[in-house]
C-alpha positions in Angstrom: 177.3 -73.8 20.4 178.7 -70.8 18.4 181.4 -68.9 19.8 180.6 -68.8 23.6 176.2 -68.3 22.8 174.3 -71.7 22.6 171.4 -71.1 20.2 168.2 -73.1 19.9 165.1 -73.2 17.8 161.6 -75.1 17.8 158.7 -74.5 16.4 155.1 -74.8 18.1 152.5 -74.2 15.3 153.0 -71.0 13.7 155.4 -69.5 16.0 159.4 -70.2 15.8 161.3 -69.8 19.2 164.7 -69.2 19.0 167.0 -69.7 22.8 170.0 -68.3 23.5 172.1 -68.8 26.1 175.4 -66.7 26.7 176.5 -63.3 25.4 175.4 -61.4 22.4 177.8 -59.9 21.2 180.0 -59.7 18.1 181.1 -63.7 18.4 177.2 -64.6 18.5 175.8 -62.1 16.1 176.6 -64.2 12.8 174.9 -67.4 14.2 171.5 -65.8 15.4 171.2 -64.0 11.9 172.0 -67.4 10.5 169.3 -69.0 12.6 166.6 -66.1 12.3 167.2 -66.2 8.3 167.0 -70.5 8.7 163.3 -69.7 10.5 162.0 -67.0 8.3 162.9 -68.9 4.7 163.4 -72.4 5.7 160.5 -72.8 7.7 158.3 -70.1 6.3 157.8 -68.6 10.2 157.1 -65.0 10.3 156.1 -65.2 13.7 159.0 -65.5 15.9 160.4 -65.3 19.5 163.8 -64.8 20.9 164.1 -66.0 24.1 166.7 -64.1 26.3 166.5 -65.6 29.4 170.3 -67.0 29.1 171.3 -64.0 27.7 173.2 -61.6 30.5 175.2 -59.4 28.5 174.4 -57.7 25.1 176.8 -55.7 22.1 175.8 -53.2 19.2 177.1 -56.1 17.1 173.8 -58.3 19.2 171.5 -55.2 19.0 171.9 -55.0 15.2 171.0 -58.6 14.8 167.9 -58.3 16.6 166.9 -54.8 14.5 167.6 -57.0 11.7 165.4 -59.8 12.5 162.6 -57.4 13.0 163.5 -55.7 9.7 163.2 -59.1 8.3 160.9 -60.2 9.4 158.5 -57.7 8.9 158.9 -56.9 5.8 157.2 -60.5 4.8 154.4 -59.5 6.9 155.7 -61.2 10.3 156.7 -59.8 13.4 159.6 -60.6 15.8 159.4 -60.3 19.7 161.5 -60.3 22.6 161.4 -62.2 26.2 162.9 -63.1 29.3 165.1 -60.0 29.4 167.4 -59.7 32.7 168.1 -56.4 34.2 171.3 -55.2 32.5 169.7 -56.1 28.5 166.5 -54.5 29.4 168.3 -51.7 30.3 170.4 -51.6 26.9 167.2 -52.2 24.7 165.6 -49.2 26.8 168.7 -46.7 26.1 169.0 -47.5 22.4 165.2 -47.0 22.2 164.4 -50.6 20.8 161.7 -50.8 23.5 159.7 -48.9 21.2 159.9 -50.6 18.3 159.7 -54.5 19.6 157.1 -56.1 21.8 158.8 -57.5 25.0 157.2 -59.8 27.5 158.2 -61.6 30.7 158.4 -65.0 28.9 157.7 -67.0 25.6 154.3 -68.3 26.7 152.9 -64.8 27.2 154.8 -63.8 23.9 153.5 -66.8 22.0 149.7 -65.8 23.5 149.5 -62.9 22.2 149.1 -64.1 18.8 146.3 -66.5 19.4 
Protein backbone atom coordinates (compact mmCIF):
# COMPACT_ATOMS: atom_id res chain seq x y z
CA UNK A 1 0.00 0.00 0.00
CA UNK A 2 1.33 3.50 -0.92
CA UNK A 3 0.15 6.32 0.83
CA UNK A 4 -3.65 5.52 1.51
CA UNK A 5 -4.12 3.72 -2.49
CA UNK A 6 -3.37 -0.15 -2.63
CA UNK A 7 -2.03 -0.87 -6.10
CA UNK A 8 -2.03 -4.24 -7.87
CA UNK A 9 -0.79 -5.72 -11.01
CA UNK A 10 -1.02 -9.16 -12.98
CA UNK A 11 -0.60 -10.09 -16.16
CA UNK A 12 -3.03 -12.45 -18.34
CA UNK A 13 -1.23 -13.03 -21.68
CA UNK A 14 -0.51 -9.78 -23.32
CA UNK A 15 -2.50 -7.62 -21.27
CA UNK A 16 -1.16 -6.01 -17.75
CA UNK A 17 -3.91 -5.04 -15.19
CA UNK A 18 -3.13 -2.70 -12.84
CA UNK A 19 -5.90 -2.37 -9.40
CA UNK A 20 -6.25 0.36 -7.34
CA UNK A 21 -7.98 0.73 -4.42
CA UNK A 22 -8.32 4.12 -2.60
CA UNK A 23 -7.87 7.73 -3.74
CA UNK A 24 -5.92 9.09 -6.58
CA UNK A 25 -4.65 11.76 -5.74
CA UNK A 26 -1.29 13.51 -5.11
CA UNK A 27 -0.18 10.70 -2.25
CA UNK A 28 -0.93 7.86 -4.95
CA UNK A 29 0.23 9.50 -8.16
CA UNK A 30 4.11 8.55 -7.65
CA UNK A 31 3.35 4.82 -7.09
CA UNK A 32 0.92 4.17 -10.14
CA UNK A 33 3.57 5.93 -12.51
CA UNK A 34 6.08 3.64 -10.74
CA UNK A 35 3.84 0.68 -11.47
CA UNK A 36 2.72 1.65 -15.12
CA UNK A 37 6.59 2.35 -15.96
CA UNK A 38 7.36 -1.41 -14.00
CA UNK A 39 4.59 -2.86 -16.70
CA UNK A 40 5.52 -1.09 -19.83
CA UNK A 41 9.62 -1.77 -19.52
CA UNK A 42 9.78 -4.48 -17.10
CA UNK A 43 7.37 -6.61 -18.60
CA UNK A 44 7.40 -5.36 -22.12
CA UNK A 45 3.22 -4.86 -21.82
CA UNK A 46 1.94 -2.20 -24.01
CA UNK A 47 -1.38 -3.29 -23.50
CA UNK A 48 -2.70 -2.26 -20.20
CA UNK A 49 -5.72 -1.76 -17.91
CA UNK A 50 -6.35 0.21 -14.91
CA UNK A 51 -8.89 -0.98 -12.99
CA UNK A 52 -10.81 1.74 -10.98
CA UNK A 53 -13.35 0.01 -9.31
CA UNK A 54 -11.73 0.93 -5.73
CA UNK A 55 -11.08 4.12 -6.79
CA UNK A 56 -13.84 6.77 -5.39
CA UNK A 57 -12.20 10.00 -5.45
CA UNK A 58 -9.64 11.37 -8.11
CA UNK A 59 -6.89 14.72 -8.15
CA UNK A 60 -5.15 16.54 -11.22
CA UNK A 61 -2.04 15.06 -9.51
CA UNK A 62 -4.19 11.26 -10.43
CA UNK A 63 -5.41 12.61 -13.80
CA UNK A 64 -1.92 13.41 -14.94
CA UNK A 65 -0.70 10.01 -14.15
CA UNK A 66 -3.20 8.43 -16.14
CA UNK A 67 -2.49 11.08 -19.36
CA UNK A 68 0.93 9.96 -18.73
CA UNK A 69 0.45 6.32 -18.90
CA UNK A 70 -1.45 6.80 -22.14
CA UNK A 71 1.38 9.03 -23.36
CA UNK A 72 3.56 6.22 -22.49
CA UNK A 73 2.31 3.96 -23.53
CA UNK A 74 1.46 4.79 -26.81
CA UNK A 75 4.27 6.04 -27.90
CA UNK A 76 5.80 2.23 -27.97
CA UNK A 77 2.81 1.35 -29.99
CA UNK A 78 0.45 0.18 -26.93
CA UNK A 79 -2.55 1.55 -25.60
CA UNK A 80 -3.82 2.20 -22.06
CA UNK A 81 -7.59 1.79 -21.01
CA UNK A 82 -9.77 2.62 -18.23
CA UNK A 83 -12.54 0.53 -16.18
CA UNK A 84 -14.82 0.25 -13.43
CA UNK A 85 -15.31 3.95 -13.07
CA UNK A 86 -17.90 5.04 -10.20
CA UNK A 87 -20.03 8.06 -10.59
CA UNK A 88 -17.97 10.95 -9.17
CA UNK A 89 -14.42 9.82 -11.44
CA UNK A 90 -16.54 9.36 -14.47
CA UNK A 91 -17.66 12.50 -14.04
CA UNK A 92 -14.05 14.19 -13.56
CA UNK A 93 -12.59 12.14 -16.69
CA UNK A 94 -15.84 13.57 -18.65
CA UNK A 95 -15.13 17.44 -17.58
CA UNK A 96 -11.40 17.34 -18.17
CA UNK A 97 -12.26 15.74 -21.56
CA UNK A 98 -10.17 12.49 -21.09
CA UNK A 99 -13.30 10.53 -22.22
CA UNK A 100 -12.17 11.30 -25.52
CA UNK A 101 -8.95 10.40 -25.61
CA UNK A 102 -9.06 6.92 -23.49
CA UNK A 103 -11.25 3.83 -24.06
CA UNK A 104 -13.45 3.18 -20.89
CA UNK A 105 -15.46 0.16 -20.27
CA UNK A 106 -17.70 -1.20 -17.42
CA UNK A 107 -15.03 -3.70 -16.36
CA UNK A 108 -11.53 -5.40 -17.17
CA UNK A 109 -13.06 -8.40 -18.95
CA UNK A 110 -14.85 -6.32 -21.44
CA UNK A 111 -11.61 -4.05 -21.54
CA UNK A 112 -9.27 -7.00 -21.93
CA UNK A 113 -11.87 -8.42 -24.92
CA UNK A 114 -11.54 -5.90 -26.95
CA UNK A 115 -8.13 -6.76 -27.92
CA UNK A 116 -8.69 -10.27 -28.86
Amino acid sequence: MIEGVKIRTTAAGQISLIMLEGDLDASAAPGLSQAIADVITREASLRIVIDLTGVSCVDSYGLGVVVEALKRARAVGGDVRLCGLQDDVRSILEMTGLMRQIRVYSDRDEAASQWT
